[in-house]
C-alpha positions in Angstrom: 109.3 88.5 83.1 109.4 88.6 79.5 106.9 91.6 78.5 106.9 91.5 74.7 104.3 89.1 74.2 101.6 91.2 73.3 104.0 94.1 71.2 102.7 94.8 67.3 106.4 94.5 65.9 107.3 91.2 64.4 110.8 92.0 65.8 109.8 92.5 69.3 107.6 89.1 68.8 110.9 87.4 67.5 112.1 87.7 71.4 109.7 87.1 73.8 110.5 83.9 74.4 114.0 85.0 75.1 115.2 84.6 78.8 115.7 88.1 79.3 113.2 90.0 80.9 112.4 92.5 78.1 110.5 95.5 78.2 109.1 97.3 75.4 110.0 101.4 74.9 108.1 102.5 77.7 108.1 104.9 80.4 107.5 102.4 83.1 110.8 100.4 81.7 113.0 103.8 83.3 110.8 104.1 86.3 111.7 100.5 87.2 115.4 101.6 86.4 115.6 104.4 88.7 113.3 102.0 91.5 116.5 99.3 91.0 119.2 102.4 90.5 120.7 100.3 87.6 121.4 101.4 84.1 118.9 100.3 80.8 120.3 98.4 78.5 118.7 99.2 75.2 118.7 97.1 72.3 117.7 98.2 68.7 117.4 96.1 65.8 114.7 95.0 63.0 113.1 91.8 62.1 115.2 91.1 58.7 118.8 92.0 60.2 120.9 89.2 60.1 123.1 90.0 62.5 120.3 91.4 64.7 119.6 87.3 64.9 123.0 85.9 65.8 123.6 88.1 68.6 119.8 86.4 69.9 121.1 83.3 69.3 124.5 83.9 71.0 123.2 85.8 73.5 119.6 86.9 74.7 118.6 83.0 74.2 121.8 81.7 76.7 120.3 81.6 80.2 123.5 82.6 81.9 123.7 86.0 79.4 120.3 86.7 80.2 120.6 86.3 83.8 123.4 88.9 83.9 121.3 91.3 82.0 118.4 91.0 84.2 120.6 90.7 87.4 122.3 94.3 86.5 120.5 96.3 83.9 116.8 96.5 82.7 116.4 95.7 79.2 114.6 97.5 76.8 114.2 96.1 73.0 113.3 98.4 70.3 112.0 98.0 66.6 114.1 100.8 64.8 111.4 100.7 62.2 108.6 101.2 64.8 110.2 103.8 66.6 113.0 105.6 64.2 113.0 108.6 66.5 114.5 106.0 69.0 116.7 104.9 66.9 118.0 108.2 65.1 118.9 109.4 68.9 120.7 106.8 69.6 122.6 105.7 66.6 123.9 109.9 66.4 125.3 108.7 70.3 126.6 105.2 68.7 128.2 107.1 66.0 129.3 110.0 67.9 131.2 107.4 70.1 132.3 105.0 68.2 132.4 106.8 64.5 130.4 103.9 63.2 127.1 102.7 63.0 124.7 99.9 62.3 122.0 96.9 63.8 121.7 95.5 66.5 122.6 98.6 68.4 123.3 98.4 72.0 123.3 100.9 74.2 123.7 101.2 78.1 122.2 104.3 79.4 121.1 106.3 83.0 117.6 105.8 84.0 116.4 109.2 82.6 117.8 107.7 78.9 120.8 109.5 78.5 123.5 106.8 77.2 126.9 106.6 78.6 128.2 103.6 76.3 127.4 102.2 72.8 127.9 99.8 70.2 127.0 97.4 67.9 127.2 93.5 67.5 129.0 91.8 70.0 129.9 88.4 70.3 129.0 86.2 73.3 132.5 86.6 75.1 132.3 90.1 74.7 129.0 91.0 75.5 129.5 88.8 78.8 132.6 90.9 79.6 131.2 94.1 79.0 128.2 93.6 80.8 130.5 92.9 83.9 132.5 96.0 83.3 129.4 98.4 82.4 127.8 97.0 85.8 131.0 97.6 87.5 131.7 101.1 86.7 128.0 102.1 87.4 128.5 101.0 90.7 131.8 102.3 91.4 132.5 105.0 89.0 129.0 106.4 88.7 130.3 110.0 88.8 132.6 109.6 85.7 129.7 107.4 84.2 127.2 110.3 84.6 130.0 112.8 83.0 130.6 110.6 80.0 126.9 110.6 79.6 126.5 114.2 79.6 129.1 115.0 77.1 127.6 112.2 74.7 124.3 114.2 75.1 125.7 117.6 74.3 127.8 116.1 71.5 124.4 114.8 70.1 122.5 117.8 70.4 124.7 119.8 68.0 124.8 117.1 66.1 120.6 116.5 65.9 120.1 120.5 66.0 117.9 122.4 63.7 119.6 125.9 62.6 122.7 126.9 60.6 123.5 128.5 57.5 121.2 128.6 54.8 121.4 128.9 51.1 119.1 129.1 47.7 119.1 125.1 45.9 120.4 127.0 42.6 121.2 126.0 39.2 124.5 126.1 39.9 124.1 124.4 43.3 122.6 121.4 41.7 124.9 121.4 38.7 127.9 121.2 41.2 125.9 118.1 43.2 125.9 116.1 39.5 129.5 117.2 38.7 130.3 115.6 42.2 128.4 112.7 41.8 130.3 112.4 38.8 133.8 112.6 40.1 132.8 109.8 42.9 131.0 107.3 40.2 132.0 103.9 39.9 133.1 103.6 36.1 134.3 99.8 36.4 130.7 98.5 38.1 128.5 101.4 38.6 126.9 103.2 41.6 129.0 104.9 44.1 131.6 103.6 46.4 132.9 99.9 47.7 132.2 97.3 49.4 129.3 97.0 51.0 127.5 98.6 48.2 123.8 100.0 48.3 121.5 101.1 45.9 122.0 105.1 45.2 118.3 105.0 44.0 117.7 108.5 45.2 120.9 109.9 43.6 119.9 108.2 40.0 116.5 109.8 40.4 118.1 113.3 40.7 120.5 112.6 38.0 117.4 111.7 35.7 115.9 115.0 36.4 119.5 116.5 36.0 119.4 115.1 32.4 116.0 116.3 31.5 116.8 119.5 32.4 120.0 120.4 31.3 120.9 117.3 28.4 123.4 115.9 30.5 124.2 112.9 28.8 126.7 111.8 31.3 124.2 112.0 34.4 121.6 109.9 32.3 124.8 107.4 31.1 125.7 107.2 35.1 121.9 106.2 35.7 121.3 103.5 32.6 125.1 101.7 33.5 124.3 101.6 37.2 120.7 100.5 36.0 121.9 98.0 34.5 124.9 96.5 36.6 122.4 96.4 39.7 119.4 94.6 37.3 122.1 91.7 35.8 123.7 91.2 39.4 122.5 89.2 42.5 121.1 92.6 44.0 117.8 91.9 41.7 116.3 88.6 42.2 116.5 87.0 38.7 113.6 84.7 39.2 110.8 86.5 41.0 111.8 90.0 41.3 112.7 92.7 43.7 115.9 93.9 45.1 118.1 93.0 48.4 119.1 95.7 50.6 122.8 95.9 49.2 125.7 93.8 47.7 128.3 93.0 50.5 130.9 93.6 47.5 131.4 96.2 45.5 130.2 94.7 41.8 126.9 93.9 43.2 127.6 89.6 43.1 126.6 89.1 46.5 123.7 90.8 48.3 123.0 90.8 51.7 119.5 89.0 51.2 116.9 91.0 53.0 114.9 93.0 50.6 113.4 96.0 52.2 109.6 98.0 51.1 111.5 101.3 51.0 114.9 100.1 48.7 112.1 98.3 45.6 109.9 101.6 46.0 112.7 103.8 45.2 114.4 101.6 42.3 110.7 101.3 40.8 110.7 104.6 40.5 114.0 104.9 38.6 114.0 102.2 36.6 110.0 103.6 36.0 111.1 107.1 35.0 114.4 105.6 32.8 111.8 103.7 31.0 109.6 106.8 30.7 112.8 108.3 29.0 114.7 106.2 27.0 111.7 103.2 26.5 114.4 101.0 27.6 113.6 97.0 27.5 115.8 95.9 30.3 114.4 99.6 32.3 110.9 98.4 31.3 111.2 94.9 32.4 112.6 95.6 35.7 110.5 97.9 36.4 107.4 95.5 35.8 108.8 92.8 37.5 109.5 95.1 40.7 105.9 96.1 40.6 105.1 92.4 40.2 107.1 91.7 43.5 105.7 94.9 45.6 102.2 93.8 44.6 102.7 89.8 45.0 105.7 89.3 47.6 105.0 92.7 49.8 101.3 93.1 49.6 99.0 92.3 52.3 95.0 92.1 51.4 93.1 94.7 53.0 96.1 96.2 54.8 99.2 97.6 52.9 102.7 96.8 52.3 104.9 94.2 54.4 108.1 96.2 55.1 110.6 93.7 54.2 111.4 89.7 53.6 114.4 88.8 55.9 117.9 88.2 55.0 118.1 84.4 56.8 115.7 81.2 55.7 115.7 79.1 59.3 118.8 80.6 60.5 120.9 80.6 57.4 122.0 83.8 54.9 120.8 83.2 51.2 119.2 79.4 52.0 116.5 80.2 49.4 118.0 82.0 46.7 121.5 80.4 45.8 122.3 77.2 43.2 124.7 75.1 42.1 125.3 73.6 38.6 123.7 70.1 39.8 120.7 71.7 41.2 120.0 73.6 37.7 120.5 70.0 35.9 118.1 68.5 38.4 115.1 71.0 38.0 115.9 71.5 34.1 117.4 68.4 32.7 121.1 68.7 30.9 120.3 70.7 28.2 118.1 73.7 29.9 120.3 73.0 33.1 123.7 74.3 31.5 122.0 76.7 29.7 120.7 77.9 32.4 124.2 77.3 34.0 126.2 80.1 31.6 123.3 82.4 31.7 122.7 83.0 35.5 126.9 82.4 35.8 126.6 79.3 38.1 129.9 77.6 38.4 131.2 74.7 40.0 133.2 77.1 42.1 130.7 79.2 43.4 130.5 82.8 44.5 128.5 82.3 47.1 128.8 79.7 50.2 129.9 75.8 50.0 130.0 76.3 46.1 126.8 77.8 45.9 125.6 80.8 43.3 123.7 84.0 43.2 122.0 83.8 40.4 123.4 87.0 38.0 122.2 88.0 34.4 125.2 87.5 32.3 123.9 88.1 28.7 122.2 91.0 27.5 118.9 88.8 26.4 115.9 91.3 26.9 117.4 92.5 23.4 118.1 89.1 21.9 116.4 87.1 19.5 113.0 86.6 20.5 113.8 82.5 20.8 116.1 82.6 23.1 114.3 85.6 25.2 111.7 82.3 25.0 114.0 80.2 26.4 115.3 82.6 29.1 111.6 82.7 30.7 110.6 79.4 30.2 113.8 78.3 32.6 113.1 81.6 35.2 109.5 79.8 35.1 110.9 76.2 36.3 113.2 77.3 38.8 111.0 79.7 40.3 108.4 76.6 41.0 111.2 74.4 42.3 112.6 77.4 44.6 109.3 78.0 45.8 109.4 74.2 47.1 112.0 75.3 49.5 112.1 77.0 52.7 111.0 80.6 52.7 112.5 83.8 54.3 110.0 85.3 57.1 108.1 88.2 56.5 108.1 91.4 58.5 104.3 92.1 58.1 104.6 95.2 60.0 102.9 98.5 57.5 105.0 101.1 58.0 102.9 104.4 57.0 106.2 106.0 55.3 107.4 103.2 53.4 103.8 102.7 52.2 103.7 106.1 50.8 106.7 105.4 48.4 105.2 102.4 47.4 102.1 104.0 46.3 103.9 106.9 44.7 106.2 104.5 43.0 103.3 102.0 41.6 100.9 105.3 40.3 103.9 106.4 38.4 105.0 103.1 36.9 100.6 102.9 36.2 100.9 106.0 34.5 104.3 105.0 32.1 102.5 101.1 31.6 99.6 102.9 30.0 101.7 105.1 27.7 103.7 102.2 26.3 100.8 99.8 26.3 100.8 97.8 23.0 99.4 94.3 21.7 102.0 93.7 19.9 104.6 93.3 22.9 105.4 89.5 23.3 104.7 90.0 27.1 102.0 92.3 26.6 99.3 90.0 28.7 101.4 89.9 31.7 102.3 93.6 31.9 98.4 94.1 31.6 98.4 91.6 34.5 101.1 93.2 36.7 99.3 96.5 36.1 95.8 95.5 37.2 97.2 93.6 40.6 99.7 96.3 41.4 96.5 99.4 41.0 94.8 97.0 43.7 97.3 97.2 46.2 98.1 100.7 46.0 94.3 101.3 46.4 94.4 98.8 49.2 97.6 100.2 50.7 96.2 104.1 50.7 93.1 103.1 51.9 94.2 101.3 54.8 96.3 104.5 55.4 93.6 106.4 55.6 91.5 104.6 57.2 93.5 102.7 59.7 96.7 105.0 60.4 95.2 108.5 60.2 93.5 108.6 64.2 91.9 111.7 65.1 93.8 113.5 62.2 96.9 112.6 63.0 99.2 109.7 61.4 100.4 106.5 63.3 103.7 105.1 62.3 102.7 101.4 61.9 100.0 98.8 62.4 100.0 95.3 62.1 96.7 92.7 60.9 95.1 95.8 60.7 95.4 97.0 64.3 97.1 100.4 64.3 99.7 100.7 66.9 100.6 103.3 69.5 103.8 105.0 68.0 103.1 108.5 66.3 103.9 109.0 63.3 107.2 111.0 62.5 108.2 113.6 60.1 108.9 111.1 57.1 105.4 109.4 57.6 103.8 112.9 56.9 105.7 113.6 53.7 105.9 110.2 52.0 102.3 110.0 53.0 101.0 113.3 51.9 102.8 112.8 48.6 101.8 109.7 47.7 98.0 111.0 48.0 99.1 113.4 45.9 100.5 111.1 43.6 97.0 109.1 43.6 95.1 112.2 42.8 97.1 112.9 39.6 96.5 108.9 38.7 92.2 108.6 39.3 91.3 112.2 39.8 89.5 111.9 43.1 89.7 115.3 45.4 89.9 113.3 48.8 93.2 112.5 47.9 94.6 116.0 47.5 92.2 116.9 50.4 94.2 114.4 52.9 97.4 115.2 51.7 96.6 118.9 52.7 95.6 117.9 55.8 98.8 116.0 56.9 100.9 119.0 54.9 99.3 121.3 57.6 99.9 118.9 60.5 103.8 118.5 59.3 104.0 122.7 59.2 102.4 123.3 62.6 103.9 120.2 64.4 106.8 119.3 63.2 108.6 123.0 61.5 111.1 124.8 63.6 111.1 128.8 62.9 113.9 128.8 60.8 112.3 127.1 58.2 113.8 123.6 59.3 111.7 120.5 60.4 112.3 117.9 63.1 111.6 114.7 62.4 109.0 114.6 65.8 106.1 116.6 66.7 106.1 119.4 69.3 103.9 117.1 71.6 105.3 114.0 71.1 107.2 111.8 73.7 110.4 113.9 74.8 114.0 112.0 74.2 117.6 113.0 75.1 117.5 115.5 71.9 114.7 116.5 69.5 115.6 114.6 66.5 116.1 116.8 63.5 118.0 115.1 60.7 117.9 116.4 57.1 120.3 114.2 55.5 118.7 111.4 52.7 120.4 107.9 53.7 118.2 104.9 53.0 114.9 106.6 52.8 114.1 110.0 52.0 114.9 112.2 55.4 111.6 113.4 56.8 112.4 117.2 55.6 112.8 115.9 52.0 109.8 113.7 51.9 107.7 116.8 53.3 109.3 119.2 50.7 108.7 117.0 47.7 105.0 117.1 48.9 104.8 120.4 49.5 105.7 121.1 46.0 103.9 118.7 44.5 100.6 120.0 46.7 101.3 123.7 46.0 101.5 122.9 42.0 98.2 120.6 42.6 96.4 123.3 44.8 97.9 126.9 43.0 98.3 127.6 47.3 101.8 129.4 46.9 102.6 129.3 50.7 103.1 125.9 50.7 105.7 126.5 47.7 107.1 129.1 49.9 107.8 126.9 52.8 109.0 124.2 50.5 111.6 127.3 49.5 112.6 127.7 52.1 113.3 124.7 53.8 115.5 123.4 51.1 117.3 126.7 51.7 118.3 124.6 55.4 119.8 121.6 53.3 121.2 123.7 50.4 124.6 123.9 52.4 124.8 119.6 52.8 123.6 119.4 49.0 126.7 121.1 48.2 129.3 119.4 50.1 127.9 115.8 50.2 125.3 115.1 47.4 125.3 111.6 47.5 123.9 112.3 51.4 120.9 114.5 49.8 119.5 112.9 46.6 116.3 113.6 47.4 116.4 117.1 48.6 118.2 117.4 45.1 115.2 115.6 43.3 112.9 118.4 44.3 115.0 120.8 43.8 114.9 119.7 40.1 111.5 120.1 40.0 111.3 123.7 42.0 113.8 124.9 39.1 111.5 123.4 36.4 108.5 125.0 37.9 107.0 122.6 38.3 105.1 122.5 35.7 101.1 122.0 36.3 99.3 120.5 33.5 95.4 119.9 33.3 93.9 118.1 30.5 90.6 118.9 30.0 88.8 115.4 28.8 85.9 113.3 29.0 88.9 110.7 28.1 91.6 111.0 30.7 92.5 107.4 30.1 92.8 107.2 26.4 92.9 111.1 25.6 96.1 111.4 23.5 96.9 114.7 24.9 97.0 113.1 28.3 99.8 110.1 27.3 101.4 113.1 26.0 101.4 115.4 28.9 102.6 112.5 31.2 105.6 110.9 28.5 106.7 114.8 28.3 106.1 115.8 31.5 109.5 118.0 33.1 111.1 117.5 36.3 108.3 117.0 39.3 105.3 118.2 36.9 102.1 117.5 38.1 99.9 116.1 35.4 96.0 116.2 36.1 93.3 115.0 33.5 88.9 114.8 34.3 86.2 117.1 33.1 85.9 120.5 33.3 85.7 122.0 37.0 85.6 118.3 38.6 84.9 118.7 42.2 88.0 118.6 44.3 90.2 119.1 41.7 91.3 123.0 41.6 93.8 122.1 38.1 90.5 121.5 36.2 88.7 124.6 38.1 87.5 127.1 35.4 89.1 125.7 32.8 86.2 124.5 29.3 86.9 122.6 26.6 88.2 125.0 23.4 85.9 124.6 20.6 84.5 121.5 22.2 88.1 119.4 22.0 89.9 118.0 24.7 92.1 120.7 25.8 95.6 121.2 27.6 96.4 123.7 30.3 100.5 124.4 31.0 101.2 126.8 33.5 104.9 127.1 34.8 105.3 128.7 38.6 102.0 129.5 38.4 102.0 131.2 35.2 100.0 129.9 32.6 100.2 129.5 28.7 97.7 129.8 26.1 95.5 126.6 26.2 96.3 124.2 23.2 94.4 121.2 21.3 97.3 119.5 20.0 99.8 117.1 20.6 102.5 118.9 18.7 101.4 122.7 20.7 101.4 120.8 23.9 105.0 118.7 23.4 106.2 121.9 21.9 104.7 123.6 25.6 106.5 121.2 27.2 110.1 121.8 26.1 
């Protein structure tokens, strides 16, 4: 009996018509292992994963694989995405055992969860052999079974344990984590390491507030060349927008093609905050055409964010995206079709499947004459219509409450730079107006389903799904992406329930989730009891839960003028201090707020009856330093403690800079605030 019928993850949904009898993570999926004595064989995967599908196919959709699971294990299939406290045990055991990692994950453990063998993918022959020997030794080795298990649980533990030696984020600290990013950057192609090769957004935004504070012009020329060998390659879709998960070589040609909510959130915010620095054209258009895709691809009305599109269109890897030179010809005629041909590098060869292309940017035209810029989008126009004839790539429609909250910090930030380079005189100014006005609905739409829908009896859920919230609670991540992108939306409209909420799940995180000393695990105190208590404070393709919830502690202190939330937010970045300086490019994020703790942050209130169009305000925001908080309303504005006691100066809009929470003379200028400002 199949049971996943009725789950909320798209993933789980994708296999209950398999011939195994699944169960969902559940208690009563272990209590039906210990009434059969037989071992759980746990699956973990996600709706996009590629692979994740071909071991179905192989496997869980053969009858005679699926009779030798049910005949000797029960089976248990998880959504790593829905439950990544699940998933964060488990893969520490998977790469404790095997020194890798990755989906699907399978895992054969005891009925009280402790697992005793893991691994990966495995083909059908394989799996079929090693579910004859896994069923073997549990019957007649269950002694050395139980043994192994035990030392894989006490290897994890350390290895999940909150604790160890702690250390201020300095200066010096943080100039070290550059220098070593430095020494391990890719000159030839940009970002960091081979083959595969994933977006470092989190490392290019701590390099960008490594430059602002110090001048560095190599971390800022490390962020604008890996910029822009990720925006010309096949990572970044060329026609529509929006970034795959990573490049399966190391000069970013080839992406795996699943493009996930968290990886576009992060690189919006880069590319965002480049063009905030530099006013970069190529920064500036990917940046609106990422927003474009969040807000058009992702976006689900009345709900929030999809998490991803998957990698496969009906079974096969890159079915939508890829061309050949006779496909251009047919959709564009000769002339636009070789054009099109040399720009997107589309040869007869191939450097994809069968002969096939990804398309990649191989001129630098957002700087070219304006006719051919003409050309260029007039072509992305027509082959965008004819791709959209083809077959799509499924959605995983799933909103997962963490990946929502970068998306809404990301989309108020690139709101905030739109507005200060907003001109008429742009050639494309009508559709940046146009991807400005969709993406501010679905971050409104996306925060308030959050609040509404995921928030239950003040606590967060992890996900929900046609706007059902489902059972899984949320984990340490949800709380501090969450928390700061309300605080994010309170600096962008102004509105006090914003910063009120975000307070609320701050103080939630700090008596739930901290450990006493000064750490965080990534589950509640009360929430369903693993094999270990997660507790891992390393940054890999999302912010780690301790990062997201210092970042919003700082951000909430500086918003609030509460120091003890600045004091926690000390001293829990003391606890990752130690990994900062032996593996930055494992703590990007912990780095990014460390950038801002050194800068202040600053807190700046414009006083206005303008905030939109008040010069002072475009000015506090295009100045702004590392992780400032920039707030702008009338004087003593009801839930908004930056504008508390704080008049207009001779009746003219007027700026308030305070640094650490002490403040400088109030000024009515542009050149006294920029000159504030540093």
């Amino acid at each position: 009996m199949n049971r996943l019928a009725e789950a909320t993850s798209p993933y789980l949904l994708q296999h209950a018509d398999n011939p195994v009898d699944w169960w969902p993570w559940c208690d009563e999926a272990f209590a039906e292992a210990r009434r059969r004595d037989v071992p759980v064989l746990i699956s973990v995967g996600y709706a996009a994963c590629h692979w994740c599908h071909v071991m179905a196919h192989e496997s869980f959709e053969n009858e005679a694989v699926a009779r030798l699971m049910n005949d000797d294990f029960v089976c248990v299939k998880v959504d790593r995405e829905e439950r990544p406290d699940v998933d964060a045990v488990y893969m520490t055991a998977t790469q404790a055992m095997t020194g890798q990692g990755g989906w699907p994950m399978t895992v054969f453990a005891t009925p009280d969860g402790t697992p005793f063998f893991c691994g990966t993918y495995f083909p059908r022959t394989n799996f079929v052999r090693l579910l004859g020997s896994v069923a073997a030794a549990w019957r007649d080795q269950r002694e050395a079974v139980l043994r192994q298990g035990a030392a894989v649980v006490e290897a994890i533990g350390g290895a999940q344990a909150v604790g160890g030696v702690t250390a201020p984020l300095t200066a010096e600290l943080l100039d070290g984590a550059a220098d070593q990013l430095s020494r391990e950057y890719d000159e030839t192609n940009g970002g960091f390491g081979g083959a595969p090769k994933f977006p470092p957004h989190m490392n290019l935004l701590f390099l960008l507030r490594h430059h602002r504070r110090t001048g560095s012009a190599r971390s800022l020329e490390i962020v604008r060349h890996t910029c822009e060998a990720m925006a010309r390659g096949g990572l970044n879709d060329q026609l529509a927008g929006g970034f795959a998960r990573y490049s399966v070589d190391g000069h970013w040609t080839v992406p795996h093609f699943e493009k996930m909510l968290y990886d576009n959130a992060l690189l919006l915010r880069v590319y965002t905050q480049l063009w905030r620095l530099t006013g970069d054209r190529l920064a500036r258009r990917v940046a609106r055409d990422t927003a474009r895709f969040l807000a058009d691809e992702l976006h689900r009305p009345g709900e929030g964010f999809a998490s991803a599109l998957d990698a496969d269109t009906e079974g096969v890897e890159g079915l939508t995206y890829v061309w050949t030179p006779a496909q251009l010809v047919e959709v564009l005629g000769e002339s636009d079709g070789r054009f099109a041909a040399d720009l997107f590098e589309v040869t007869a060869g191939g450097t994809f499947e069968h002969g096939a292309s990804v398309l990649r940017l191989a001129r630098d035209v957002d700087d070219a004459d304006p006719a051919v810029r003409a050309r260029w989008q007039e072509v992305v126009g027509r082959l965008l219509a004819a791709r959209d004839t083809r077959p799509q790539p499924a959605r995983d429609d799933k909103v997962v409450a963490a990946w929502n909250g970068l998306a809404i910090t990301a989309l108020a930030e690139f709101q905030q730079v739109a507005a200060l380079y907003a001109s008429r005189d742009d050639e494309d100014a009508n559709l940046m107006e146009g991807v400005v006005i969709v993406a501010d609905g679905a971050m409104r739409d996306a925060a308030e389903h959050l609040a509404a829908v995921h928030l239950v009896d003040g606590r967060l859920r992890r996900v929900s799904r046609d706007g059902v919230v489902g059972e899984p609670a949320g984990v340490l991540e949800d709380y501090g992406c969450v928390a700061e992108a309300f605080c994010a939306l309170h600096q962008l409209t102004g509105e006090g329930r914003w910063l009120t909420l975000a307070g609320q799940l701050l103080d939630v995180a700090l008596a739930r989730f901290a450990s006493a000393d000064g750490g965080f695990y990534d589950t509640a105190d009360d929430a369903e009891r693993l094999v270990t208590r997660p507790a891992d404070p390393t940054d890999n393709a999302t912010p780690s839960g301790r990062s997201a919830v210092v970042a919003a502690l700082v951000a909430y202190a500086a918003l609030t003028g509460e120091t003890r939330y600045r004091e926690a937010a000390e001293v829990t970045l003391s606890t990752v201090a130690p990994i900062v300086d032996r593996h930055a490019r494992f703590t990007g994020y912990a780095a990014t707020v460390g950038e801002a703790l050194l800068s202040g942050p600053y807190e700046i209130a414009v006083v206005t009856d303008d905030p939109e169009g008040d010069p002072l305000v475009a000015a506090a925001r295009r100045h702004a330093p590392p992780g400032a908080v920039v707030v702008a309303g009338a004087p003593d504005q009801p839930g908004v403690p930056l504008l508390a006691d704080r008049p207009l100066v001779d009746g003219r809009p007027t700026a308030y800079v305070c640094r650490g929470f002490v403040c400088q003379r109030p000024v009515t200028s542009v050149e006294d605030l920029v000159a504030q400002l540093g």
